[in-house]
C-alpha positions in Angstrom: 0.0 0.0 0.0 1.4 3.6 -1.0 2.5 5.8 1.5 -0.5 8.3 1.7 1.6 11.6 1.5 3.1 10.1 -1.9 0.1 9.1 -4.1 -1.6 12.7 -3.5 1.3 14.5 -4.9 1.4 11.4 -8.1 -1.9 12.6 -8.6 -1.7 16.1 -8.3 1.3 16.1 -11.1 -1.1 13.6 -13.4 -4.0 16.1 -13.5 -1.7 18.9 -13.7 0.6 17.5 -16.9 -3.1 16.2 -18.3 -4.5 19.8 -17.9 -1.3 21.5 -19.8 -1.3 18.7 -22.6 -4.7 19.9 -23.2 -4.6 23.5 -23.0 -1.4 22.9 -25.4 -3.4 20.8 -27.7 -6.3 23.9 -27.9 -4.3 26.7 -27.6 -1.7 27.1 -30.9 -1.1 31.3 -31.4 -1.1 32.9 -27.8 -0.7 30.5 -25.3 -1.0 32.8 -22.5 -4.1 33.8 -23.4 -5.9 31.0 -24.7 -4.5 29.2 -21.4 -5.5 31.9 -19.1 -9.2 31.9 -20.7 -9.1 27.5 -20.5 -8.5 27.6 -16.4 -10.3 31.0 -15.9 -13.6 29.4 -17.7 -12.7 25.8 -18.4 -14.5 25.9 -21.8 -11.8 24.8 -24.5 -14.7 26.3 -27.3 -14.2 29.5 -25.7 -10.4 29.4 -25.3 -10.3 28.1 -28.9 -12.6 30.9 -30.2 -10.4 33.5 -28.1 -7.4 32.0 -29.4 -8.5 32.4 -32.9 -10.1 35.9 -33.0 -7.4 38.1 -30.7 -4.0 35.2 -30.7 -4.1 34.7 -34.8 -4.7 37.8 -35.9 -1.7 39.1 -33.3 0.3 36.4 -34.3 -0.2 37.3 -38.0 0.3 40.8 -37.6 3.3 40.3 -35.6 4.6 38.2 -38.3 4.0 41.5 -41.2 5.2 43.8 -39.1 8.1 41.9 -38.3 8.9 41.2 -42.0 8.6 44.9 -42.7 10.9 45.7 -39.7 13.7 43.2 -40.9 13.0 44.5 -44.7 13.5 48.0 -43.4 16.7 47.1 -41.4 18.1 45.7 -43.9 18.0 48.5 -46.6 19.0 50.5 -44.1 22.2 48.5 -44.5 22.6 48.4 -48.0 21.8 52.2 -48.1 25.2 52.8 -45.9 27.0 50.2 -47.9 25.9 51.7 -50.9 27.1 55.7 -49.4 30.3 53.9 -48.4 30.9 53.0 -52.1 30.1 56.3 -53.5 32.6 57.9 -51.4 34.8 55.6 -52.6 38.6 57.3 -51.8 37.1 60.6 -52.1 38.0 61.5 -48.7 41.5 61.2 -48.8 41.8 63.5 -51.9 39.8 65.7 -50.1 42.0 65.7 -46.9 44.5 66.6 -49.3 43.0 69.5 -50.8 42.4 70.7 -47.2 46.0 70.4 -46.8 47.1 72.4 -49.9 44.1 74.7 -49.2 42.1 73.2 -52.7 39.1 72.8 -51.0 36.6 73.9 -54.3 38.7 72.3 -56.4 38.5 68.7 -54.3 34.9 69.5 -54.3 34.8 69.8 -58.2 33.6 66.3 -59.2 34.7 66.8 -62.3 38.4 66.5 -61.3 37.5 62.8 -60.1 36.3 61.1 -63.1 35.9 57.9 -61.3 33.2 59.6 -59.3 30.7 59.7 -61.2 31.3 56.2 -62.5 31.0 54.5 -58.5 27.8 56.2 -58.0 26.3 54.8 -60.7 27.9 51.4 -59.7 26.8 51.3 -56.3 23.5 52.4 -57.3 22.6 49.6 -59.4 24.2 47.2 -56.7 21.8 49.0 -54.3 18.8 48.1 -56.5 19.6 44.2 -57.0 20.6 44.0 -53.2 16.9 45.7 -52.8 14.9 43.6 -55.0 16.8 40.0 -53.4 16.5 40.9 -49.9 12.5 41.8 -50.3 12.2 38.9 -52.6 13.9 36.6 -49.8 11.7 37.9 -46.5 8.5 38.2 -48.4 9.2 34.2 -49.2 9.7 33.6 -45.2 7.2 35.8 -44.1 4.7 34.3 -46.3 6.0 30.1 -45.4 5.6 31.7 -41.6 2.1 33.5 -42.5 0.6 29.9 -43.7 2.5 27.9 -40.4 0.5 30.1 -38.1 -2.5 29.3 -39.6 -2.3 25.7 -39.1 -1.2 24.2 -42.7 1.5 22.0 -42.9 4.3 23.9 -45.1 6.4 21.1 -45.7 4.3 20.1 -49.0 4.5 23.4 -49.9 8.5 23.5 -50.2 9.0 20.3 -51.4 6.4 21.5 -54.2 8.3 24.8 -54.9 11.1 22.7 -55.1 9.5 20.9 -58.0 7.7 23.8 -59.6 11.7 25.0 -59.4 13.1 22.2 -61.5 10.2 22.2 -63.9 10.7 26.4 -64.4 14.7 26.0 -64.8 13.5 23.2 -67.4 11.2 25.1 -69.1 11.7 28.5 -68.7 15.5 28.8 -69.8 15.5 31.5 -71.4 14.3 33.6 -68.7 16.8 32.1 -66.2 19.5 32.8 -68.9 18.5 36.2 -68.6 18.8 36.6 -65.0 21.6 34.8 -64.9 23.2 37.4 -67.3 21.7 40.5 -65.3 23.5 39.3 -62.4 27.0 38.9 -63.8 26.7 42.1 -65.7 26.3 44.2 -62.8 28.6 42.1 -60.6 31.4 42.3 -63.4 30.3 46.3 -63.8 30.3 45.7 -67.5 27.7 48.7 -67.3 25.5 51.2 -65.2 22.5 53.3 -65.0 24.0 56.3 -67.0 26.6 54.7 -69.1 26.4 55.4 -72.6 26.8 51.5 -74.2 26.1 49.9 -77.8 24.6 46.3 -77.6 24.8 46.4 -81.1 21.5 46.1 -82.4 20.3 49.5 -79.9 22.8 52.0 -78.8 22.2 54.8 -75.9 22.1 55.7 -72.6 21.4 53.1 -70.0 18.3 54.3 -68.1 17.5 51.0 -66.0 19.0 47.9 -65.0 17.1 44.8 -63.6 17.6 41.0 -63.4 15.8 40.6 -67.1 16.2 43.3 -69.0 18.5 46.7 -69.7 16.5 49.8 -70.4 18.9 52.3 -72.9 17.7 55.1 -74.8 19.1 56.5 -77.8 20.0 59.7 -78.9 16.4 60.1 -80.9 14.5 59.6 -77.4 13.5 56.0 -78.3 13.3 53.6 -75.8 15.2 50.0 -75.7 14.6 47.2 -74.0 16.8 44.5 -74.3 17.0 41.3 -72.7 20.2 40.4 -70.7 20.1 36.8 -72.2 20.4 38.2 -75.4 23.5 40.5 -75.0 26.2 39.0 -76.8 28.7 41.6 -76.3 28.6 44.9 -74.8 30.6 48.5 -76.0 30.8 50.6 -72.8 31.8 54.4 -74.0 31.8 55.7 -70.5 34.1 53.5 -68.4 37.0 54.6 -67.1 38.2 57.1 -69.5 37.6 58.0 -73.0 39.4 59.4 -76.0 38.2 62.4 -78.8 39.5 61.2 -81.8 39.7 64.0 -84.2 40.2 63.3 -88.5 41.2 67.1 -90.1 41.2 66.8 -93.8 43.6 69.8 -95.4 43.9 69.8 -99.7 47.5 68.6 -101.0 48.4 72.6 -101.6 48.9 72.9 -97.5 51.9 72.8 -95.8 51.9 69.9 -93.5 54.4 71.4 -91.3 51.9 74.5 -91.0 48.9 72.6 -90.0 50.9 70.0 -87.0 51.6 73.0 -85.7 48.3 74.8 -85.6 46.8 71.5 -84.4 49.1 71.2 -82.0 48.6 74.7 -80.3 44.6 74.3 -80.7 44.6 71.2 -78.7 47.4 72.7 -76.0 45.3 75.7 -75.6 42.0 73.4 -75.1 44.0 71.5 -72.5 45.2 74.6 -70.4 41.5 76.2 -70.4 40.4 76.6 -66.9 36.8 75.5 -68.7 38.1 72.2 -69.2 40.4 71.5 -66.1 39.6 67.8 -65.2 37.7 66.6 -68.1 40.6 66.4 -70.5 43.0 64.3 -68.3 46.5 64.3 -70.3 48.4 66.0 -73.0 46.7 66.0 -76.3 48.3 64.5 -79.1 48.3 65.2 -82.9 49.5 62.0 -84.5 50.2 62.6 -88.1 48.9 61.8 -91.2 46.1 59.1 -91.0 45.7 58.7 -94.8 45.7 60.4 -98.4 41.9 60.3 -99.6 40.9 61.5 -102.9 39.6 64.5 -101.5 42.7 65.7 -99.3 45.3 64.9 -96.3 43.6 63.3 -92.7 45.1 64.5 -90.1 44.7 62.7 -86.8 44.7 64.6 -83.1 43.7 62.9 -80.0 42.5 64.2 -76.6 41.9 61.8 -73.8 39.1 62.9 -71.4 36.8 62.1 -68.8 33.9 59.5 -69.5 31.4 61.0 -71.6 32.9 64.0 -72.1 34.4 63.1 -75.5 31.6 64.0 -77.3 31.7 67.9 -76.1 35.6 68.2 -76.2 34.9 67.0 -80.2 32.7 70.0 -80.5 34.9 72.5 -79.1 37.7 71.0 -80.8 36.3 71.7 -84.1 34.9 74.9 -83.6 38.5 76.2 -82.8 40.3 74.5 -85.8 38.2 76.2 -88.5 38.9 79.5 -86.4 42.5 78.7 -86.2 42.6 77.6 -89.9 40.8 80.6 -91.3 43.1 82.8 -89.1 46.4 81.0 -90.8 44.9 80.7 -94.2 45.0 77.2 -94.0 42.0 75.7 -96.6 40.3 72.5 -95.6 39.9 69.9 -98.2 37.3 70.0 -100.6 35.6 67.7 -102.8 37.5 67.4 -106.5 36.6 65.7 -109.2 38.2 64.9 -112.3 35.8 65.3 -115.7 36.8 63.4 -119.2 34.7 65.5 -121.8 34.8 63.5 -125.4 34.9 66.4 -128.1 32.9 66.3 -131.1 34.5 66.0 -134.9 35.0 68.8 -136.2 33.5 70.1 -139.7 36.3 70.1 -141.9 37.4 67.4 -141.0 33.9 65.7 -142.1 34.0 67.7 -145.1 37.3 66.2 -145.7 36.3 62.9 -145.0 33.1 63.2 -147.0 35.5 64.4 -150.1 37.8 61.2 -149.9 34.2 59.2 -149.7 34.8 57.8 -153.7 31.3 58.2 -155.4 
């Protein structure tokens, strides 16, 4: 026979374990309350119905409002990462203006051509890193979302993993194009900004997602292009770029007279305080590229800032027909060589007709 101080406290924790099994069992979003309501009342329809109407909806709300706090967190993060890589080393060149007392022109973007060429960088990055991390804790919120309402998720992931295989199977080209957006913008082949040629649409590169590049060209028409289908890509605004300048003179000019000219055109253009920064070294005036038909080419070359080729052309050519007018130096023009056939004349057909025996 059990000693009787043991078999009340046995029973005590077998009521007690029983009670919690079932409150467990009815309860499933807040425990604390749905419990609280099952001993106050003892009524599991009543905990279950409290349970559902105020625990599930907290529980789901908790659930969004969590996602959108890690969602918001997390750009937070790439935004500083993304400020961090537009700075890039700019604020050791601009300790060093301090220290030589340069402070407008350290602040001068245009002196830092590879300025404007990490902001555009770490903007793009900025977007992709966006568009995963939303893409990513929408997915878990969402798996979480249908957990807390009671439906068993793992048939939903082994079926995404399915639905996975069967879209990589049959939807290839559209991976291939993702697959391409990402390893352009990792690579930096191009940016939002960048002036590119994919060959069959040239422009200025307005957007740049996962699937497609969005470029407009210099008529205002709008490309879309899909990254699968870029087979190779001419960037005109990495780095650096280069004005390449053909002057055609006639065969009359002296040679010697026109280096020279082009010489102290382009040296004048490269000590203008107007263009300080966006031509970067000593232009160069190569020589003669080629006889044509019509004249002598003349090659001069000015390396510059990214996209800034285009203007320093301009100028370029606007001060070497001043410059040429000025020395009396003619530019080439169009000659033509005529054969004219002339006619017999009349004596000699009278002639002719005289020695005709009749």
């Amino acid at each position: 026979m059990p000693h009787p101080l043991i078999t009340p406290i046995i029973n005590v924790t077998e009521v007690s374990g029983s009670e919690t099994a079932n409150s467990l069992v009815t309860c499933s979003s807040d425990e604390n309350l749905c419990t609280w309501v099952l001993e106050q009342t003892g009524n599991e329809k009543l905990a279950t119905a409290v349970d559902w109407i105020v625990g599930k909806p907290s529980a789901l709300v908790g659930l969004i409002l969590i996602g959108l706090l890690v969602r918001w967190l997390l750009h937070r993060v790439i935004d500083r990462v993304v400020k961090r890589a537009e700075v890039g080393v700019l604020p050791n060149r601009l300790s060093r203006a301090i220290a030589g007392g340069k402070m407008g022109a350290a602040l001068n973007l245009r002196e830092d051509p590879g300025f404007t060429r990490r902001v555009q960088r770490a903007a793009t990055m900025g977007s992709l890193l966006k568009s995963i991390v939303t893409g990513v804790v929408l997915t878990v919120i969402a798996l979480m979302f249908i957990s807390e309402l009671g439906y068993d998720i793992a048939p939903l992931i082994a079926s995404a993993g399915i639905i996975g295989v069967a879209l990589g199977f049959g939807s290839q080209a559209l991976v291939k194009d993702f697959l391409s957006g990402i390893f352009m913008i990792f690579e930096d082949q191009y940016g939002v900004g960048d002036v590119i040629d994919l060959g069959e649409a040239s422009g200025t590169v307005e957007a740049v997602s996962l699937r497609v590049t969005r470029l407009r060209d210099v008529n205002g028409t709008v490309w879309y292009v899909r990254n699968g289908e870029i087979l190779r890509v001419g960037n005109m605004s990495q780095n650096w770029a280069r004005t390449v300048l053909d002057v055609t003179v006639g065969y009359t000019e002296d040679l010697v007279q026109v280096r020279r000219a082009l010489e102290e055109v382009a040296h004048d253009l490269w000590v203008d305080e107007d263009f300080r920064g966006v031509i970067i070294e000593e232009p160069e005036v190569w020589g003669v590229e080629s006889l044509g038909v019509d004249g002598i080419v003349v090659r001069v070359t000015l390396k510059t800032a990214p996209m800034e080729q285009w203007a320093v052309a301009r100028t370029m050519r606007e001060r070497v027909k001043a410059r040429f007018e000025s020395d009396g130096i003619n530019l080439a023009v169009a000659q033509r060589v005529l054969w004219q056939e002339s006619a017999p004349s009349a004596a000699s057909t009278d002639a002719g007709d005289g020695d005709t025996p009749a």
